[in-house]
PLY file of the C-alpha trace (Angstrom):
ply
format ascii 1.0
element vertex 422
property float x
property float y
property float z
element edge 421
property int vertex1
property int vertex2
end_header
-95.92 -39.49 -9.16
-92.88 -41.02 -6.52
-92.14 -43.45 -9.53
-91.68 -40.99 -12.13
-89.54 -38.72 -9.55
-87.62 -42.04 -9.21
-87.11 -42.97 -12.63
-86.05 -39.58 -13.04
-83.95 -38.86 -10.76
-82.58 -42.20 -11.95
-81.85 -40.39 -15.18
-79.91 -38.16 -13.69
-77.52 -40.77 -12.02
-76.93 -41.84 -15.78
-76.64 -38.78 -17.47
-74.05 -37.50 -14.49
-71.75 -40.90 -15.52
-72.07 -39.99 -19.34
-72.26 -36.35 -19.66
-68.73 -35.58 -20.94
-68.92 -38.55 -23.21
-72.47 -37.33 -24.78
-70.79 -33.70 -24.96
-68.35 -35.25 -27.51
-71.34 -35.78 -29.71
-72.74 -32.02 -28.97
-75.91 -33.81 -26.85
-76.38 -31.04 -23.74
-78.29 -31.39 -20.61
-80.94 -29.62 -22.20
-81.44 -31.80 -24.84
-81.83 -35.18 -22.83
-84.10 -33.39 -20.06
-86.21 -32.11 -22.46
-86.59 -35.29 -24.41
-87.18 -37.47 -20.50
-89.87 -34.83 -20.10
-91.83 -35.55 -23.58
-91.27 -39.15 -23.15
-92.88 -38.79 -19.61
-95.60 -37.00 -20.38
-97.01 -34.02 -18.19
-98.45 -36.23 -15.61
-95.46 -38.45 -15.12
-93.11 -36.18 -13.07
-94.19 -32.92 -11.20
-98.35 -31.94 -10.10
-99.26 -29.65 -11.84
-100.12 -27.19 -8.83
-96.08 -27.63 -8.16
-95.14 -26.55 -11.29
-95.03 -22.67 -10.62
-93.21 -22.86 -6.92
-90.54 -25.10 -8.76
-89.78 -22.64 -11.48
-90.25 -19.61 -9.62
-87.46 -20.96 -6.83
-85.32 -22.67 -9.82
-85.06 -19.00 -11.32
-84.79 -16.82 -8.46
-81.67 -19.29 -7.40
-79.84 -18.82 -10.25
-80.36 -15.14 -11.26
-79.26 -14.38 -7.30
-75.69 -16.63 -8.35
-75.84 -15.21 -11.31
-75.69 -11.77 -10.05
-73.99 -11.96 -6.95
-70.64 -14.19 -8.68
-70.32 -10.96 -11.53
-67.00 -9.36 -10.47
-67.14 -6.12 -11.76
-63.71 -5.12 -11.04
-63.01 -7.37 -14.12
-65.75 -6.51 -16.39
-65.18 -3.06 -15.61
-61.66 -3.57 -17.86
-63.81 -4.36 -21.16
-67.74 -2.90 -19.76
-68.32 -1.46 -23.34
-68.43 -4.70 -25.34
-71.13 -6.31 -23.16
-72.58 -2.90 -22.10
-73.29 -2.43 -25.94
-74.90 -5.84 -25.75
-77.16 -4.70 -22.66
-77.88 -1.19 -23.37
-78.52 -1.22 -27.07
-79.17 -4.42 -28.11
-81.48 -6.06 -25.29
-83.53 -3.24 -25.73
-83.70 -3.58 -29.72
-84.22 -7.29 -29.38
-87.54 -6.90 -27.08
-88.88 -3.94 -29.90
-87.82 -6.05 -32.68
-89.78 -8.99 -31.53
-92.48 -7.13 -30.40
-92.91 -5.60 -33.70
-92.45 -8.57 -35.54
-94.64 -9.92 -33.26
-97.83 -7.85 -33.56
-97.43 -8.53 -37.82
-97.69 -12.06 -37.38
-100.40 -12.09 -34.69
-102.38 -8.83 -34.95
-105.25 -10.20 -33.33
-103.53 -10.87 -30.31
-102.76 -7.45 -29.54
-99.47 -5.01 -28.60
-99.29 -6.46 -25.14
-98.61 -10.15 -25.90
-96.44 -9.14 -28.40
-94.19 -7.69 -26.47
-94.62 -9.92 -23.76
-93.51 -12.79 -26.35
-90.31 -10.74 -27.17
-89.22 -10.13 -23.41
-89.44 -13.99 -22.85
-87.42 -14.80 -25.93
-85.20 -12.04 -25.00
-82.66 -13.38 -22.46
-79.79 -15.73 -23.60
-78.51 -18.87 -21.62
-74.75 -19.33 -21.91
-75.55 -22.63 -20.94
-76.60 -23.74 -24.65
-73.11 -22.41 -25.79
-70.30 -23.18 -23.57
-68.36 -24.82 -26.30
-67.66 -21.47 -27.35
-67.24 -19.74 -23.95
-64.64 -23.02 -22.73
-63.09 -22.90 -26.34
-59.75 -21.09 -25.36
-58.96 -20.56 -29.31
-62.16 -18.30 -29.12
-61.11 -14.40 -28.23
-61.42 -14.02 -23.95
-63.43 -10.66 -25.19
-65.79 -12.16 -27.01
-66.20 -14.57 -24.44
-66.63 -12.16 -21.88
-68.98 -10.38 -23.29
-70.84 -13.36 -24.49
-70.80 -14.27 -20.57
-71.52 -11.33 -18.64
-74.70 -10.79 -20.71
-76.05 -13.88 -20.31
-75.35 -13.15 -16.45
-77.13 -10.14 -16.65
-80.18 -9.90 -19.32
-82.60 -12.98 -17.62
-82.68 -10.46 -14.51
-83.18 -6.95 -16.66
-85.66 -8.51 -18.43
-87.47 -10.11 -15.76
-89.30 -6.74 -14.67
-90.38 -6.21 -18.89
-91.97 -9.54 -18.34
-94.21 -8.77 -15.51
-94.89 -5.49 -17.13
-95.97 -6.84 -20.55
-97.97 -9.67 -19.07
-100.13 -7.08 -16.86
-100.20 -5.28 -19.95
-101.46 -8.54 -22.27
-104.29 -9.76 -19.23
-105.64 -6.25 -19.05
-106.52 -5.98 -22.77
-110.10 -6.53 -23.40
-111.06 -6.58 -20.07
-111.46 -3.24 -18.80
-108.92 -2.62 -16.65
-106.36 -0.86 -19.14
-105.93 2.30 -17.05
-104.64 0.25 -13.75
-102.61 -2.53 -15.12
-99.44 -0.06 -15.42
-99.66 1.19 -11.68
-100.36 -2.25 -10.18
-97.31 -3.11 -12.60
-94.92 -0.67 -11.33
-96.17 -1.51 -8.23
-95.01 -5.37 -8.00
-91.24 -4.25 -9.48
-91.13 -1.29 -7.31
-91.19 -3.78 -3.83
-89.69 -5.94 -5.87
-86.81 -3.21 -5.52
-87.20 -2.32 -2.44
-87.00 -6.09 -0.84
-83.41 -6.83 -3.22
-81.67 -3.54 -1.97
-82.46 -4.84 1.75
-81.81 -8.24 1.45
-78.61 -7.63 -0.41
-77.03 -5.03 1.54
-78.20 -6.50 4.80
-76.96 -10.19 4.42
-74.03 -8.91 2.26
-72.66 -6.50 5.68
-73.73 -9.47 7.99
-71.29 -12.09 6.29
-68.57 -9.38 5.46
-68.90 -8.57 8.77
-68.89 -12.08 9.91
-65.87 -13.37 7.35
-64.07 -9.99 9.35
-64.45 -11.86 12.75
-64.00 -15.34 11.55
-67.14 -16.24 12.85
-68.36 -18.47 9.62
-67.03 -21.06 7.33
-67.49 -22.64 4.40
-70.69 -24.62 5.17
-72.22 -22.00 6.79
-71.68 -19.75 3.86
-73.22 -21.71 1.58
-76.40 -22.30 3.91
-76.54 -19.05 4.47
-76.28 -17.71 0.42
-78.99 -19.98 -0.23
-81.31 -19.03 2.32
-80.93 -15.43 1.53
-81.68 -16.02 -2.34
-85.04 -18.04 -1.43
-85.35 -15.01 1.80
-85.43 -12.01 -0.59
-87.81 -14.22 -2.86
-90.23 -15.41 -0.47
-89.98 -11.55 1.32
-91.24 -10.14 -2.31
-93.17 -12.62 -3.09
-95.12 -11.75 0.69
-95.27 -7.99 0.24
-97.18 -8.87 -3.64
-93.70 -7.43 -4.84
-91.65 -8.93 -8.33
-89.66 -12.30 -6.45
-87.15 -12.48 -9.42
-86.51 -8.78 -9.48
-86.06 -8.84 -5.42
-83.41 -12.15 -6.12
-81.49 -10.45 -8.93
-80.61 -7.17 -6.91
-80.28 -8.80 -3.88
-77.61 -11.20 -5.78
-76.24 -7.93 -7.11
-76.16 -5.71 -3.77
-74.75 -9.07 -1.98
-71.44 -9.48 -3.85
-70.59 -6.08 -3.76
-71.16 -5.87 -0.21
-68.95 -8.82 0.08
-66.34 -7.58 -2.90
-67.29 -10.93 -4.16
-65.18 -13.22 -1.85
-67.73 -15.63 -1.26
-68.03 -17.32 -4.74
-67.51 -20.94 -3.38
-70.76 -20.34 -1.47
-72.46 -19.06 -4.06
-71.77 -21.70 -6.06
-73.77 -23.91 -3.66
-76.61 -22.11 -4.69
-76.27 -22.05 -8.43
-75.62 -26.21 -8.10
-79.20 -26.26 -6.45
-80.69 -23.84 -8.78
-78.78 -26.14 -12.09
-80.53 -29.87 -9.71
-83.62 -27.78 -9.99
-83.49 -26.90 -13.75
-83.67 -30.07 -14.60
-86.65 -30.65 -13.38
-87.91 -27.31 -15.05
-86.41 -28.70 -18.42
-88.38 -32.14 -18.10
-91.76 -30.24 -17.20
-91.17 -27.92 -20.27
-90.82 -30.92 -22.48
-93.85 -32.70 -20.16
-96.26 -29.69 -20.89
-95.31 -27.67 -24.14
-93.34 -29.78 -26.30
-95.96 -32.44 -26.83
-98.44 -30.06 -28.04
-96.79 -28.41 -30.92
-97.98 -30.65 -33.30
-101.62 -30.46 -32.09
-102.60 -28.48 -34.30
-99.10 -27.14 -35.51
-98.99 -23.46 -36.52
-96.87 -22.57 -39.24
-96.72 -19.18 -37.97
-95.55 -19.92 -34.70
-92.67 -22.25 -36.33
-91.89 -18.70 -38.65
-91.55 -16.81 -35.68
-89.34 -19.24 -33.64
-87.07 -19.14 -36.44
-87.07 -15.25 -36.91
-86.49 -15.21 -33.12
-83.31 -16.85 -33.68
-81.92 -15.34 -36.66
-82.88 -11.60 -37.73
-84.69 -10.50 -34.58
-81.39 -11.04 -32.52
-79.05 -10.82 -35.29
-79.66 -7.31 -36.36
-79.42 -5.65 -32.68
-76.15 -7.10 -32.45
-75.12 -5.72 -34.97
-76.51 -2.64 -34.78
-74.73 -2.51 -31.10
-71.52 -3.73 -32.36
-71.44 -0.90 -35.17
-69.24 1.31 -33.69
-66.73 -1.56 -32.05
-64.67 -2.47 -35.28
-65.25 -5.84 -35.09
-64.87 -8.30 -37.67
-68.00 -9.55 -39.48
-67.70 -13.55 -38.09
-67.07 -11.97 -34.87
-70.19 -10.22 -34.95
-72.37 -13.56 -36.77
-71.33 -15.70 -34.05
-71.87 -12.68 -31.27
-75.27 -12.31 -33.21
-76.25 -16.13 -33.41
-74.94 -17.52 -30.06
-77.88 -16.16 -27.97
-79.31 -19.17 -26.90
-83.17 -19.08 -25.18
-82.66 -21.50 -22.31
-83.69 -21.62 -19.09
-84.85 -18.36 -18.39
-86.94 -18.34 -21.43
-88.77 -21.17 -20.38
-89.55 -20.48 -17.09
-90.65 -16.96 -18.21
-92.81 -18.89 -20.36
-94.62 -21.01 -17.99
-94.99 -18.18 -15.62
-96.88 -16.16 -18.42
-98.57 -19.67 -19.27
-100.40 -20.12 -15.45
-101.34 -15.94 -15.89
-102.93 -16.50 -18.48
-104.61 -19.67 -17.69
-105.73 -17.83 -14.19
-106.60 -15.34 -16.26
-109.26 -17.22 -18.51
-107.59 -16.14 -21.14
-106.00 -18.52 -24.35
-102.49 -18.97 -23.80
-101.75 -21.71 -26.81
-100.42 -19.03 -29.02
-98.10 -17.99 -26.69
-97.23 -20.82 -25.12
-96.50 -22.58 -29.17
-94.44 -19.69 -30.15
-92.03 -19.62 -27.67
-91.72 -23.26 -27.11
-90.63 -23.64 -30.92
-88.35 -20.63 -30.21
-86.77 -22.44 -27.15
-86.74 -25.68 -28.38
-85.33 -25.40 -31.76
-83.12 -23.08 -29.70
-81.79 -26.30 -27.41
-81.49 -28.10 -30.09
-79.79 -26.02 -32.75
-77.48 -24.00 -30.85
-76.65 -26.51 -28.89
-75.39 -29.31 -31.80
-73.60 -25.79 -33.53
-71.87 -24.86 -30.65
-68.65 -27.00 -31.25
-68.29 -26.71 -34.82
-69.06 -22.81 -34.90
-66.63 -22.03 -32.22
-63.98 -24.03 -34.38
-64.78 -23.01 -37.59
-64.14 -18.81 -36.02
-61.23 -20.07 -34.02
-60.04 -21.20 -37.73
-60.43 -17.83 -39.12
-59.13 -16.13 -36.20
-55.49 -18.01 -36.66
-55.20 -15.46 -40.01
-56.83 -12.24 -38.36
-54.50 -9.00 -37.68
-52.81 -9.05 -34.50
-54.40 -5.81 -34.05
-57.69 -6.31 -33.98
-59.82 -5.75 -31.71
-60.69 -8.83 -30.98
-57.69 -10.23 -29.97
-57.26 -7.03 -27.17
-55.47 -9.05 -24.38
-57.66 -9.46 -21.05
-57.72 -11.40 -18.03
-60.47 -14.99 -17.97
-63.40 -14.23 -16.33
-64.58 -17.43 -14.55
-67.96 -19.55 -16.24
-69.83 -19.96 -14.06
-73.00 -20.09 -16.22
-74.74 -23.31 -15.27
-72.58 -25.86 -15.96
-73.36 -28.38 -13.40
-70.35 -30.76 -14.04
-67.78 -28.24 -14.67
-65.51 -30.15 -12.18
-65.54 -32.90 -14.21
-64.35 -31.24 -17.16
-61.31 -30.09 -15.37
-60.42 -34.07 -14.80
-61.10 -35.61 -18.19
0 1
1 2
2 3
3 4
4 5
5 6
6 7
7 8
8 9
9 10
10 11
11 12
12 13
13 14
14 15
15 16
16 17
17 18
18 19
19 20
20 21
21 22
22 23
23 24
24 25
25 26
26 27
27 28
28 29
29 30
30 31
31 32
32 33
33 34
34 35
35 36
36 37
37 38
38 39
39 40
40 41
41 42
42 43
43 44
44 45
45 46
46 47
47 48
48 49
49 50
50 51
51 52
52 53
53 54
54 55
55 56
56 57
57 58
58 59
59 60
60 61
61 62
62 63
63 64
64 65
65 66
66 67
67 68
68 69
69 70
70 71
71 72
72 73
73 74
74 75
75 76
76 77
77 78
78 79
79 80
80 81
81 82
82 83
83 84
84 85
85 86
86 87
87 88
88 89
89 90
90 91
91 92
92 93
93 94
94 95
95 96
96 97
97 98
98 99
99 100
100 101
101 102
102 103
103 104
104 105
105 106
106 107
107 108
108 109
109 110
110 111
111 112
112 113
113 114
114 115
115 116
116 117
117 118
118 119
119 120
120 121
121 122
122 123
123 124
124 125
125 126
126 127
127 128
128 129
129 130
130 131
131 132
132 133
133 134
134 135
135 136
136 137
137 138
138 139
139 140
140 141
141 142
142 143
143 144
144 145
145 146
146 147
147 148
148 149
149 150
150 151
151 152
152 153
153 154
154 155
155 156
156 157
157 158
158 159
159 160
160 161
161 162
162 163
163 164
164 165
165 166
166 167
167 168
168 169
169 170
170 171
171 172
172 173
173 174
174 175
175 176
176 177
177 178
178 179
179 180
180 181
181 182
182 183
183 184
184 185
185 186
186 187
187 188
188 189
189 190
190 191
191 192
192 193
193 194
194 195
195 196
196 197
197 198
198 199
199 200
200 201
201 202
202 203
203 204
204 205
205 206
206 207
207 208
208 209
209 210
210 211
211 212
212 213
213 214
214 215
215 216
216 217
217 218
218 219
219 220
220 221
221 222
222 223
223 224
224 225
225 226
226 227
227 228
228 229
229 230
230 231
231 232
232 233
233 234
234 235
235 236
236 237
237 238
238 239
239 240
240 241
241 242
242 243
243 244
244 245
245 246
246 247
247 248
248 249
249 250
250 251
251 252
252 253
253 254
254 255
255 256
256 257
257 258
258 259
259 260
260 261
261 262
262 263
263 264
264 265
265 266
266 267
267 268
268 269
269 270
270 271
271 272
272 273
273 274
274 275
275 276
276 277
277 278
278 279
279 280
280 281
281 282
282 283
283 284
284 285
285 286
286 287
287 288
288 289
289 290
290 291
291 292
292 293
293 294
294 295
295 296
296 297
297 298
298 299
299 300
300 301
301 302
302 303
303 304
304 305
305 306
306 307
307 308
308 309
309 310
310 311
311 312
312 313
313 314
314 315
315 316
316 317
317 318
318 319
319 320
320 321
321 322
322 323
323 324
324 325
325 326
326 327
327 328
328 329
329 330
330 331
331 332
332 333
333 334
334 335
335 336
336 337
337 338
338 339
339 340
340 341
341 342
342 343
343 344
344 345
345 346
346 347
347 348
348 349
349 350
350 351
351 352
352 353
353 354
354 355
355 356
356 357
357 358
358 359
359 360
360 361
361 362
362 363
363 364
364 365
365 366
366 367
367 368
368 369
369 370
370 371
371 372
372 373
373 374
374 375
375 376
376 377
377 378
378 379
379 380
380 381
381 382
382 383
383 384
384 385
385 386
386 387
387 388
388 389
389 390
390 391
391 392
392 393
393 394
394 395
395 396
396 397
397 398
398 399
399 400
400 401
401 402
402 403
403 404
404 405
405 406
406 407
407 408
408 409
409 410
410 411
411 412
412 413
413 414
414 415
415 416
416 417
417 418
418 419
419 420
420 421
């Protein structure tokens, strides 16, 4: 095990040297750390009994910077675009899949169908920041594109717990108390975010008042409160990513948002850690796609990125006047990255606890997350010049083109300072 976290770790030294160079050639950090982990093999890099405590702290890290680096002053200039995204569509994505879902797989009943579709569900900007870095590309559609990424990993997350309560208790006797013990975990799961956020958000405001921190202080401190509200959840038998979502949320409007450099100390940790989580997806799921393969597994990955996220879109965009390759590339660039698959092996070590088969599951959204890496991520750069192209001939007045201040990306893009040199 120390020689495979070496060799690793060794990796990353290389790909840090390279990574702007590969990006030329559309080959993301996703891609590489996904193909180190199938090289490896699943007992070449992390124990298996650390698997869950590294993606459960990789996640909770990452939706609190997520959350707590949203400035909603500026959204709150264009909220509609992205609030159509969130309200509508999220929720017609999840019913979509689900139904699609239980046709493929009626055996496997309601509950895992919908539990598939919640983990497919949230999109990882990650996968396409050629088109959200791509100034030619519309700052609304960018925005949008942006801020839901931001936000639908930590809606979602409660959906997930619900559904896989709701999947473990089928069959088993327990269907009447799955829903309470459910509502149970997200409700602390509340409660714990609210307190950590608005308490550590008035301690540093009040703190940043008196001058009594600085910089590295901050950014101990933002980091310890992500993994406190976690850990406090996590205690109580509350929802941990619900608990790190608010609390990211409550935080950086207790602090208007003015501690963003110390937040981003905590998103670089959470993007170290997602590698790792990337190498033990391709470690534990990839290799076993092919043994047996499942046709309808590969169908479903497929549907999962076209038509099941396509046609919410544009359901939610009806009503915004937008043009039609405004709403395809809206529709296709919804990436299932990291959230997805740490959703995914969550669900995977319930249902293995469980005693219950998780293969299914566990093929079906590793196609869909893997074909997602890899096909979103080599379209990205074409795509986003191919609609910049068609965008040089649109009407002025489109909507569209409605002039609005950059929001920062801050969407785990670990060598972002980089970019800004080369």
């Amino acid at each position: 095990m120390p020689e495979g976290i070496a060799v690793f770790l060794g990796l990353v030294v290389v790909y840090g040297a390279v990574s702007v160079w590969l990006g030329r050639f559309s080959i993301t950090m996703p891609i590489i750390f996904v193909a180190v982990g199938a090289l490896m093999g699943p007992r070449g890099l992390v124990a298996h009994q650390d698997v869950e405590l590294l993606t459960e702290m990789t996640l909770a890290l990452l939706l609190f910077a997520d959350a707590s680096t949203l400035s909603f002053r500026q959204v709150r200039d264009d909220a509609r675009l992205p609030g159509r995204l969130l309200i509508i569509g999220l929720p017609l994505i999840i019913a979509l899949g689900g139904l699609v879902a239980y046709g493929l797989f009626p055996g496997e009943g309601l509950g895992f169908a919908l539990l598939l579709a919640a983990i497919l569900a949230p999109t990882d900007a990650a996968l396409g920041l050629p088109i959200l870095n791509n100034p030619r590309v519309p700052v609304r559609v960018r925005r949008a594109l942006n801020v839901e990424s931001g936000l639908n990993d930590g809606i979602v997350s409660p959906f997930v717990a619900l559904f896989t309560a709701m999947a473990l208790a089928q069959g088993t006797g327990q269907a009447g108390r799955w829903f309470a013990s459910a509502l149970s975990e997200i409700g602390l799961g509340v409660g714990v975010g609210v307190a950590a956020g608005l308490l550590g958000g008035w301690l540093y405001a009040a703190a940043l008042r008196r001058g009594w921190t600085a910089t590295t202080g901050e950014q101990i401190g933002n980091l310890a409160l992500a993994l406190c509200a976690f850990w406090a959840a996590k205690t109580l038998g509350g929802n941990g990513f619900v608990a790190a979502f608010l609390g990211g949320l409550l935080f950086g409007h207790a602090t208007r948002e003015r501690l963003h450099v110390a937040t981003e100390f905590t998103e670089t940790t959470g993007t170290l850690l997602s590698l790792f989580v990337w190498a033990v997806f391709g470690a534990n799921l990839v290799p076993p796609l092919l043994q047996p393969f499942s046709p309808l597994a590969l169908l479903y990955a497929l549907l999962s990125l076209t038509v099941i996220r396509m046609i919410p879109v544009a359901i939610s965009l009806l009503r915004a006047r937008l043009r039609l390759d405004t709403a395809f590339i809206m529709g296709w660039f919804g990436p299932r990255g990291l959230a997805s698959a740490v959703f995914l092996l969550m669900a995977y070590e319930s249902f293995h606890e469980a005693g219950r088969g998780s293969d299914l599951l566990a093929d079906t959204a590793a196609w869909t997350i893997l074909l997602s890496v890899v096909l979103h991520g080599i379209s990205a750069v074409p795509l986003a010049n191919w609609y910049a192209r068609r965008l040089e001939t649109a009407d002025p007045a489109s909507p569209e083109l409605v002039a609005l201040p950059e929001l920062g990306i801050r969407r785990r893009d670990p060598l972002r300072w980089l970019r800004h040199r080369v």
